[in-house]
C-alpha positions in Angstrom: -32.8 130.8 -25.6 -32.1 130.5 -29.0 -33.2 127.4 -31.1 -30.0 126.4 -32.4 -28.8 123.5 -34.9 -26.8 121.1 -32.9 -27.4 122.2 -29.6 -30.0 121.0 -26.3 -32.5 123.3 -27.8 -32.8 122.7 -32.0 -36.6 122.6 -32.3 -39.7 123.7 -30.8 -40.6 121.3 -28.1 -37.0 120.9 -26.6 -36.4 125.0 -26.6 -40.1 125.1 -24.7 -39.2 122.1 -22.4 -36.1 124.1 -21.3 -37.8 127.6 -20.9 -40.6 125.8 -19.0 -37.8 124.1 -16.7 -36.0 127.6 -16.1 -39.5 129.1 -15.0 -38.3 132.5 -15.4 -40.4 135.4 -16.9 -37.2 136.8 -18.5 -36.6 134.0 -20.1 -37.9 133.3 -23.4 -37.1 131.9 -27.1 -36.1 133.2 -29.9 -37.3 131.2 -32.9 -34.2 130.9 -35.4 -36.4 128.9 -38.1 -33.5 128.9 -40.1 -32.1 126.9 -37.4 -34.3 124.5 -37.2 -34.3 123.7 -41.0 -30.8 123.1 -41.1 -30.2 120.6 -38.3 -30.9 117.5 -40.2 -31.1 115.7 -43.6 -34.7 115.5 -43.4 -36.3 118.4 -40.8 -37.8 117.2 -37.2 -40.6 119.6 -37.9 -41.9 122.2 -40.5 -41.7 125.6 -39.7 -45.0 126.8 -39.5 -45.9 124.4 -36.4 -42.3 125.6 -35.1 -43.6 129.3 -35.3 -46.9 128.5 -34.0 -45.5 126.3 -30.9 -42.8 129.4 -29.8 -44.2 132.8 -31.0 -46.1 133.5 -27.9 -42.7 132.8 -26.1 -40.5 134.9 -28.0 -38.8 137.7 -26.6 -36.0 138.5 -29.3 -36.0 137.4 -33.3 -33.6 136.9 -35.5 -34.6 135.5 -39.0 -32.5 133.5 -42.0 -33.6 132.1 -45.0 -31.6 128.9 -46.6 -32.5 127.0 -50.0 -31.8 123.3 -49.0 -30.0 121.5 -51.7 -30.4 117.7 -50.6 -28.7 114.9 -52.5 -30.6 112.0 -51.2 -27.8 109.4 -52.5 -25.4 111.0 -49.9 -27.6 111.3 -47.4 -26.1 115.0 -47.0 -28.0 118.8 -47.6 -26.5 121.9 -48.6 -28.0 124.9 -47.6 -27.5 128.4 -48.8 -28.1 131.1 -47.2 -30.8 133.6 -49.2 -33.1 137.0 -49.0 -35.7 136.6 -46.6 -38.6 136.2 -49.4 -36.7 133.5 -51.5 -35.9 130.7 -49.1 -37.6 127.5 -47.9 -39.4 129.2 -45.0 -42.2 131.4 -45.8 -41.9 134.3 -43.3 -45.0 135.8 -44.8 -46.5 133.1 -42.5 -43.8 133.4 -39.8 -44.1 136.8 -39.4 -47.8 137.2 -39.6 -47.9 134.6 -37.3 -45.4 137.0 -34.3 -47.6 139.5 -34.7 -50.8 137.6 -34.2 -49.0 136.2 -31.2 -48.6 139.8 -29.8 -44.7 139.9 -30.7 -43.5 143.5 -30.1 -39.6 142.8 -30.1 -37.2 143.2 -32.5 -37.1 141.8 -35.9 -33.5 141.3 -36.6 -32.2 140.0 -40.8 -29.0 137.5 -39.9 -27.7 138.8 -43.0 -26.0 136.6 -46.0 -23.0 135.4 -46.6 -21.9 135.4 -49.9 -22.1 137.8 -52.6 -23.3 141.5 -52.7 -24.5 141.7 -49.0 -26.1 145.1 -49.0 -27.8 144.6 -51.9 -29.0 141.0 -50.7 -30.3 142.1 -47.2 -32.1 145.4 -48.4 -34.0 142.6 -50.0 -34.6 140.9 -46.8 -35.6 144.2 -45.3 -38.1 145.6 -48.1 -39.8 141.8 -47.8 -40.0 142.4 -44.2 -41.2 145.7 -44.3 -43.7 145.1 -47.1 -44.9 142.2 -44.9 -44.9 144.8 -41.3 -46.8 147.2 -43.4 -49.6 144.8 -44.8 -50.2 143.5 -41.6 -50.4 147.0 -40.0 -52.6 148.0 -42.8 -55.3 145.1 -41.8 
C-alpha cells in the first residue's frame, strides 16, 4: 500500500488504518515520504513521525525528495523534485530509521524529472549508499 498524495491512504495513520483493516501478512506499506510532503499547502505530519509510525510495516520503498516552494499569498506550493540529500526530508533520518526498524527490502531512487537525470540520481544513489554504508559500519 503505497502512501500516496490524494488518495485513501496520504499519511501515516490512514495507510496503517487500512493495512490493519486488510489483516493480511502480505500486506504492508510502503512509506513514499515524498508523498506525504506534497499533499497539502501546509503538511498533516512531519516526516520523521511518518517514518517512525510505518517503517516496521514496510515491505517495499521507494524514496523522492522535493524542495517546497510555498507562496503563502496564494495559498498554493510548488515542489521540485531534487537528489535524495538536498530536499526537505532528511533520509539520513529516514533511512537510519528502516534499518533500525529491521527493513531488509529494497531501496528504490524515484528518479528526477528535469534536467541531467543520470547525473542527478547517481547523486541520490552515492547519498544513499554513503548513508547504507555508515550505518553498516556502526
Amino acid at each position: 500500500m503505497e502512501v500516496h498524495q490524494n488518495s485513501i491512504v496520504d499519511n501515516s495513520w490512514s495507510a496503517l488504518h487500512l493495512v490493519d483493516l486488510i489483516d493480511s501478512s502480505n500486506v504492508g506499506v510502503n512509506p513514499d515520504l515524498g508523498n506525504i510532503l506534497w499533499t497539502y499547502e501546509e503538511p498533516e505530519e512531519k516526516s520523521e513521525d511518518a517514518i517512525r509510525a510505518l517503517a516496521s510495516r514496510a515491505k517495499y520503498w521507494h524514496c523522492k525528495n522535493l524542495k517546497r516552494v510555498h507562496i503563502p499569498e496564494n495559498r498554493h506550493v510548488i515542489f521540485l523534485r531534487v537528489p535524495l540529500g538536498e530536499g526537505d526530508i532528511d533520509y539520513r533520518f529516514a533511512i537510519s530509521t528502516m534499518a533500525a526498524a529491521g527493513y531488509q527490502g529494497y531501496l528504490a531512487i524515484e528518479g528526477t524529472r528535469d534536467g541531467d537525470h543520470l547525473t542527478l540520481d547517481t547523486r541520490s544513489i552515492t547519498y544513499a549508499k554513503e548513508i547504507l554504508a555508515s550505518i553498516n559500519a556502526s
